[in-house]
Backbone bond lengths (Angstrom), bond angles and torsions (degrees), N, CA, C in turn:
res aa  C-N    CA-C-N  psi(-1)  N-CA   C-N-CA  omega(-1)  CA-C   N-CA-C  phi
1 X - - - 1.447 - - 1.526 108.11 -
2 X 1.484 101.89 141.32 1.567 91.14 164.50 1.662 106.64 -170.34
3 X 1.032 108.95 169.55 1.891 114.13 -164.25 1.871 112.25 -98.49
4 X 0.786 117.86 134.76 1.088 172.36 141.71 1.522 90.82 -21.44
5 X 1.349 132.64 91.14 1.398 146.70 168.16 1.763 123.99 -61.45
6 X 1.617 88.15 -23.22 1.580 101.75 -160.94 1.963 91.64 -108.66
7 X 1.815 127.01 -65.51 1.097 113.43 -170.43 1.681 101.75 -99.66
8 X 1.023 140.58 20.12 1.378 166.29 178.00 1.808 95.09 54.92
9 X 1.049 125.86 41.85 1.575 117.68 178.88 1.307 103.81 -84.54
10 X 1.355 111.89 175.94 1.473 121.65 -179.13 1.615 94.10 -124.34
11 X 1.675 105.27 119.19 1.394 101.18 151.98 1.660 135.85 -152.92
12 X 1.015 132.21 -134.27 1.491 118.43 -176.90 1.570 91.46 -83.25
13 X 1.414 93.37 162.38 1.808 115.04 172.81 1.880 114.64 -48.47
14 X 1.550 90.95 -48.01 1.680 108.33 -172.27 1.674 106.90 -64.63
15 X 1.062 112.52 1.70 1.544 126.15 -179.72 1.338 113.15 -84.06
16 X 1.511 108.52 -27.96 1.492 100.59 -175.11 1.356 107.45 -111.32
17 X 1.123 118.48 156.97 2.037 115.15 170.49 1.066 101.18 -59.29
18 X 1.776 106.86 -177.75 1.417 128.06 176.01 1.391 80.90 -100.15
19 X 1.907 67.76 158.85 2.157 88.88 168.22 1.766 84.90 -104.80
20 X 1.317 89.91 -105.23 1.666 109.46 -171.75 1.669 100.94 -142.27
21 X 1.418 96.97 133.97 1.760 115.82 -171.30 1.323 100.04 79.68
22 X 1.461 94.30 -128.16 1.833 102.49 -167.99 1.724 96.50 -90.16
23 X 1.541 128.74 6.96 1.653 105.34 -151.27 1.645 98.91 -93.18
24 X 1.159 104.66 171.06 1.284 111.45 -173.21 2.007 96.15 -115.55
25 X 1.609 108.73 170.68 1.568 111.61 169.31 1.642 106.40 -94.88
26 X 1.077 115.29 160.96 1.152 124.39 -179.28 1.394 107.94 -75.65
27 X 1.811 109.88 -30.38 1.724 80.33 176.76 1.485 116.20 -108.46
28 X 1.368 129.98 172.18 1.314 120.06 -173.22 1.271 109.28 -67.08
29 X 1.064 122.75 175.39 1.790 133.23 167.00 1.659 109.20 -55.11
30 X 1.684 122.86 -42.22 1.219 102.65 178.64 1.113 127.15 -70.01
31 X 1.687 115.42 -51.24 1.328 117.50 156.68 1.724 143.95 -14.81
32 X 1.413 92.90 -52.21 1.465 122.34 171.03 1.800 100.55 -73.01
33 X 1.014 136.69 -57.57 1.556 124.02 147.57 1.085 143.35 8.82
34 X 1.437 79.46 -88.04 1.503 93.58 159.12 1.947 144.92 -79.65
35 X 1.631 73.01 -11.08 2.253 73.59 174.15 1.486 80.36 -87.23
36 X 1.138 144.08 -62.03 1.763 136.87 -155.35 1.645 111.77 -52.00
37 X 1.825 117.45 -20.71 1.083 114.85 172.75 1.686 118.58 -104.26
38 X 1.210 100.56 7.27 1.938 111.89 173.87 1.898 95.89 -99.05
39 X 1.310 98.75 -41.56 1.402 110.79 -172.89 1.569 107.14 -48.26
40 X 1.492 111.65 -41.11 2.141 121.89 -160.79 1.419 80.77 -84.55
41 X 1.591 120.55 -64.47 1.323 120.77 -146.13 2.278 101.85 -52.50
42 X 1.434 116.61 -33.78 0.752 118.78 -178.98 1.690 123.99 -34.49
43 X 1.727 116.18 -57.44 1.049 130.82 -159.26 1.737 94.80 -140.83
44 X 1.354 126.26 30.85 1.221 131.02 164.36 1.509 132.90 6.94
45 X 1.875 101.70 -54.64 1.743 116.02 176.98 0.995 92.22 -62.92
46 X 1.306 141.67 -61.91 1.621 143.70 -166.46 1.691 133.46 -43.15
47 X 1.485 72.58 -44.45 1.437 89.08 176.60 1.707 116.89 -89.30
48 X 1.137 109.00 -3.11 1.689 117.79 164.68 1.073 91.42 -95.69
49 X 1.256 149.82 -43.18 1.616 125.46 -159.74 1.490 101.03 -83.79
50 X 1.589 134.18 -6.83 1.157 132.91 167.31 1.236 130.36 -87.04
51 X 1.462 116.57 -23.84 0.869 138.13 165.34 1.785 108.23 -83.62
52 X 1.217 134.53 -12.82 1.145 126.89 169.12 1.470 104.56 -83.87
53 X 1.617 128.46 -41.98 1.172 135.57 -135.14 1.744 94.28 -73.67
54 X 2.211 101.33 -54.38 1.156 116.33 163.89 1.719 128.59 -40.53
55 X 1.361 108.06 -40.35 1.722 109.23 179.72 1.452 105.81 -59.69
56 X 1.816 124.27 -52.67 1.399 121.17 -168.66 1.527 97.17 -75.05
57 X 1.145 132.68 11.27 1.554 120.85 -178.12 1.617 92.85 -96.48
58 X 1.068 119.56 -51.80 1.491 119.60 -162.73 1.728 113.11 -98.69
59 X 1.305 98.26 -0.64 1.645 114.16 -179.85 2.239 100.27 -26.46
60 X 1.091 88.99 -85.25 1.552 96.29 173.34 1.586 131.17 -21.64
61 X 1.733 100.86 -57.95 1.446 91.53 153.78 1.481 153.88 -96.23
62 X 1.550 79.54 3.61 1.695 88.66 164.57 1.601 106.26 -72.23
63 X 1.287 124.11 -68.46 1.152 126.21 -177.85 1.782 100.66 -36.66
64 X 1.211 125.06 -56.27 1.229 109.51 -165.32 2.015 122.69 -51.24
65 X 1.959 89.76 -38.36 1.200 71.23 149.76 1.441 152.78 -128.35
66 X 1.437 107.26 48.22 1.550 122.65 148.70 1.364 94.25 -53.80
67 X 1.016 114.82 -75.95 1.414 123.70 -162.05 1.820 120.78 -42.98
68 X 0.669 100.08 -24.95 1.552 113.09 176.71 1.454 121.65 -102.79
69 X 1.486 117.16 -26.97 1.687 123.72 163.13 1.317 103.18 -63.77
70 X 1.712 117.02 -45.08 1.469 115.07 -170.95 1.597 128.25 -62.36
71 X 1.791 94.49 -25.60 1.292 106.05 169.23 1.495 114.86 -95.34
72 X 1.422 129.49 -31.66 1.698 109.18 169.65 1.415 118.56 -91.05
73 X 1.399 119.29 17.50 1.408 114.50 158.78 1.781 104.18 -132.84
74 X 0.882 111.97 90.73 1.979 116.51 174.21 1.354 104.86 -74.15
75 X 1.697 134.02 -55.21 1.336 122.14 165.69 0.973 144.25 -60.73
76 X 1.187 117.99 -7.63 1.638 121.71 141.75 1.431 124.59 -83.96
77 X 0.973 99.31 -17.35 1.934 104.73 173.43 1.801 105.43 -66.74
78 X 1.277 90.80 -52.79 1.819 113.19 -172.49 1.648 87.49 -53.29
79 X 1.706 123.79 -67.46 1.305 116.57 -151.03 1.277 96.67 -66.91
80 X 1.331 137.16 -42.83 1.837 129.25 163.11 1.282 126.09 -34.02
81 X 1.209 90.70 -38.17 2.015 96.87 -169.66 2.023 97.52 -80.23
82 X 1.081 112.13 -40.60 1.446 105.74 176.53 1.292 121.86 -75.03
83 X 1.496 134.43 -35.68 1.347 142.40 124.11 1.352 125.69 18.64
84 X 1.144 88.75 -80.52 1.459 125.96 -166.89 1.461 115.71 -71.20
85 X 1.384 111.15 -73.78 1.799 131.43 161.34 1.053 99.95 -60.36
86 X 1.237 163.37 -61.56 1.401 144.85 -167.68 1.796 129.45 -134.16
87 X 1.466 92.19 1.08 1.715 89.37 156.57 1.879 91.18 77.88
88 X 0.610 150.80 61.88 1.644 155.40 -150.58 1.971 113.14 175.04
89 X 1.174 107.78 134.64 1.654 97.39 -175.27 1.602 90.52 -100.90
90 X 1.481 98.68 -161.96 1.622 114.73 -159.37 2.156 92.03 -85.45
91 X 1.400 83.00 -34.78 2.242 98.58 -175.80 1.827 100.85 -66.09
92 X 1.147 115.46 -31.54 2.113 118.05 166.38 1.194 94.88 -67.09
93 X 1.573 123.07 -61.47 1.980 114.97 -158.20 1.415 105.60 -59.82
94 X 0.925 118.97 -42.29 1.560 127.43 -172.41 1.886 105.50 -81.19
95 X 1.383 121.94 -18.38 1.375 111.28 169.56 1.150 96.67 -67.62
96 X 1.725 121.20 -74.05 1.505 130.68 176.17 0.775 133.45 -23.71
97 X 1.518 120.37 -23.87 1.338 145.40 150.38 1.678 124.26 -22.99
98 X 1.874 76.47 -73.41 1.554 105.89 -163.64 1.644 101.82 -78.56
99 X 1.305 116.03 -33.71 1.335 117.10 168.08 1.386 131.48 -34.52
100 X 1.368 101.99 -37.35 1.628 131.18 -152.10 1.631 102.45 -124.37
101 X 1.694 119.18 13.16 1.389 131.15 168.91 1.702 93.54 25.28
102 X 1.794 91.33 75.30 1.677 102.98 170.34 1.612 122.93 24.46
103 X 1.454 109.55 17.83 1.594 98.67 163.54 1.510 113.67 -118.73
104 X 1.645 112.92 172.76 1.115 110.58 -165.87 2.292 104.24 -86.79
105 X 1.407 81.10 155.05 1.770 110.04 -165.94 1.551 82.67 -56.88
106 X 1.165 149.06 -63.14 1.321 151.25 172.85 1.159 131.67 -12.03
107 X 1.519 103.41 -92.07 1.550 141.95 -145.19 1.480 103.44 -131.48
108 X 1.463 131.14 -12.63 1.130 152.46 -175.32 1.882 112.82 26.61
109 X 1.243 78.08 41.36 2.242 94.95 155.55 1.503 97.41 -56.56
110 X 1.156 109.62 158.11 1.509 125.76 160.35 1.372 95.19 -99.08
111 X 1.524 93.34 149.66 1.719 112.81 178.09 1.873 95.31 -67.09
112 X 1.147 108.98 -53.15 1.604 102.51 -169.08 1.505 119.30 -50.70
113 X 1.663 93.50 -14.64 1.934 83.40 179.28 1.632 111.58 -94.83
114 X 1.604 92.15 -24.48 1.546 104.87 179.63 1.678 118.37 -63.80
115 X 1.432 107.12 -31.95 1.743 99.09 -171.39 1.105 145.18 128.68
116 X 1.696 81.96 -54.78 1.498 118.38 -155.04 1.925 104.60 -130.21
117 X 1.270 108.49 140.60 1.473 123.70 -178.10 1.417 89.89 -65.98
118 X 1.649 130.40 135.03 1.266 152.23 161.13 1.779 123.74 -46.50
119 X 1.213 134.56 138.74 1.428 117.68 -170.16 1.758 105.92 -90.94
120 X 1.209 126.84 172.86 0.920 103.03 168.05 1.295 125.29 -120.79
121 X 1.518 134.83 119.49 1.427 139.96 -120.99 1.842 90.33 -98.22
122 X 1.347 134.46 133.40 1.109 134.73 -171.13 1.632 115.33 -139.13
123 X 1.314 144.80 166.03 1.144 117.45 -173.49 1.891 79.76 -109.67
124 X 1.377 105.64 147.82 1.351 118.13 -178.78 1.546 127.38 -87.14
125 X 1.287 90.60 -9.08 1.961 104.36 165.38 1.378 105.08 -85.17
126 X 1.247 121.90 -65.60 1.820 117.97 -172.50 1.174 119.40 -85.66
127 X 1.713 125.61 -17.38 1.422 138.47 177.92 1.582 108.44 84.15
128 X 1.324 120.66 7.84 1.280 133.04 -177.58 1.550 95.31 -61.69
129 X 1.718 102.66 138.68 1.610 100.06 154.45 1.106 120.40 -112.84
130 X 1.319 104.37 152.49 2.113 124.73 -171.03 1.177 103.00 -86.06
131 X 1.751 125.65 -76.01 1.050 133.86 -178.13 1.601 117.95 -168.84
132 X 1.698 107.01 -168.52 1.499 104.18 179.40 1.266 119.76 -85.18
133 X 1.485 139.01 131.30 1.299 123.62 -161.03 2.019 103.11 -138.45
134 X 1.518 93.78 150.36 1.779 85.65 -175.52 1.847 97.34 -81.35
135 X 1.617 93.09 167.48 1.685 78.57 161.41 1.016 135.82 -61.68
136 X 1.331 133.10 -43.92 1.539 110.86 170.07 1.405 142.48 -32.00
137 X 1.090 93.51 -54.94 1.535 120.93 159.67 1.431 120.26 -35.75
138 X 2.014 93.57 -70.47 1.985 89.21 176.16 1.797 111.35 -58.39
139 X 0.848 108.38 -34.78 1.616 120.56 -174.33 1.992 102.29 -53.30
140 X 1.438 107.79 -70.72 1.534 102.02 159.41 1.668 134.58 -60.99
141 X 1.324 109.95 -17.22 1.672 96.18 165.52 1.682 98.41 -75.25
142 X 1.142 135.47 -59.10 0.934 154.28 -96.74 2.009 82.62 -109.94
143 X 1.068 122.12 -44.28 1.488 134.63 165.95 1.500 88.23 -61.09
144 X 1.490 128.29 -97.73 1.296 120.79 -147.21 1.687 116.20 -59.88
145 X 1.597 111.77 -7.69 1.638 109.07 168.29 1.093 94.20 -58.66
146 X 1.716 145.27 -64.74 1.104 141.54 -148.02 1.516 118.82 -74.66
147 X 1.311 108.86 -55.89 1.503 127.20 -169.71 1.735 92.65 -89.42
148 X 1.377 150.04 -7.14 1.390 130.16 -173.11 1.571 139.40 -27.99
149 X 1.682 88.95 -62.30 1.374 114.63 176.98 1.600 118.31 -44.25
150 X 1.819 98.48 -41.50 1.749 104.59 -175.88 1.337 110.87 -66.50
151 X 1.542 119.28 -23.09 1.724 114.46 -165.40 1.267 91.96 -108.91
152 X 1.488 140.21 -17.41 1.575 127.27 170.77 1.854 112.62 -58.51
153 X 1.477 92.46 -19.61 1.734 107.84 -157.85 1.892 89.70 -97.83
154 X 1.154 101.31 -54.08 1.697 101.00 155.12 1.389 121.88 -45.40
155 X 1.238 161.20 -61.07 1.034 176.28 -165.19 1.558 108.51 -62.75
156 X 1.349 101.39 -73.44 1.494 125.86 165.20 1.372 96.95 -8.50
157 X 1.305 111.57 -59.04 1.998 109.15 -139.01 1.695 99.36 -87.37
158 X 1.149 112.58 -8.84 1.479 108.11 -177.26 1.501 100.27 -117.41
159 X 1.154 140.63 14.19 1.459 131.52 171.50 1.716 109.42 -64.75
C-alpha cells in the first residue's frame, strides 16, 4: 500500500508506475493521467510535433516489432483479421466450419485435402457472410461478382 502524493489516497502498489529498479512514483497512475493529459492539451501543436519527431526516430523499430508480434502470435492476428474483415470470431469460422463438414460452400473439397484454411466468402456491399470457400472458388465468385453482366451478355448470344 501506499499514498498518493498528488490526490493523497491510499492504494495498492500496482497503482502506481515504476520508476527505475524496485521504486515506485509518488503519484498513482491516475493522477499521472491526468497531469500528462492537461499537460498535451496545454500546447497541443507541440506536442504533435514531438510526438511526430519521436515516431520517425523509432519508425524502424516499431515496425520491427509489428513484425515479430505478427509472427509469434498468428491467433490473434487470425482472430483480428476476422474481426475486422468480417465481424465474425474464430468460435463462428469453426461453427461454419462444422456446418459445411470441413468442405468448401462451392466445390465441396475438404479442407484436409486442400491444405489450406478456407476464405471467408462475404457479399462486399452489405459485408454479410455466405460461407467458407477454397481459393479457387473465392477467386471465381469474386471475378464473376465483378465482370458477370459481360459473360451473361456473352452467353446469351449462343444459347
Amino acid at each position: 500500500m501506499k499514498k498518493c502524493s498528488k490526490c493523497g489516497e491510499i492504494k495498492e502498489i500496482s497503482q502506481f508506475p515504476k520508476q527505475s529498479g524496485d521504486k515506485y512514483m509518488s503519484h498513482c497512475k491516475e493522477c499521472r493521467r491526468a497531469y500528462n493529459n492537461a499537460h498535451r492539451r496545454k500546447d497541443i501543436n507541440k506536442s504533435r510535433e514531438k510526438d511526430s519527431e519521436r515516431y520517425s526516430k523509432n519508425s524502424a523499430v516499431r515496425a520491427k516489432y509489428a513484425r515479430d508480434y505478427r509472427k509469434n502470435n498468428p491467433e490473434k492476428m487470425r482472430e483480428l483479421h476476422l474481426k475486422l474483415n468480417y465481424n465474425i470470431t474464430t468460435n463462428d469460422y469453426n461453427n461454419m466450419l462444422l456446418k459445411q463438414n470441413n468442405k468448401c460452400a462451392v466445390c465441396g473439397r475438404d479442407m484436409s485435402d486442400y491444405g489450406k484454411v478456407f476464405c471467408v466468402d462475404h457479399n462486399h456491399t452489405t459485408g454479410k457472410v455466405r460461407g467458407l470457400v477454397c481459393d479457387p472458388c473465392n477467386y471465381g465468385i469474386g471475378f464473376y461478382e465483378k465482370n458477370g453482366e459481360k459473360y451473361k451478355k456473352y452467353l446469351s448470344l449462343y444459347d
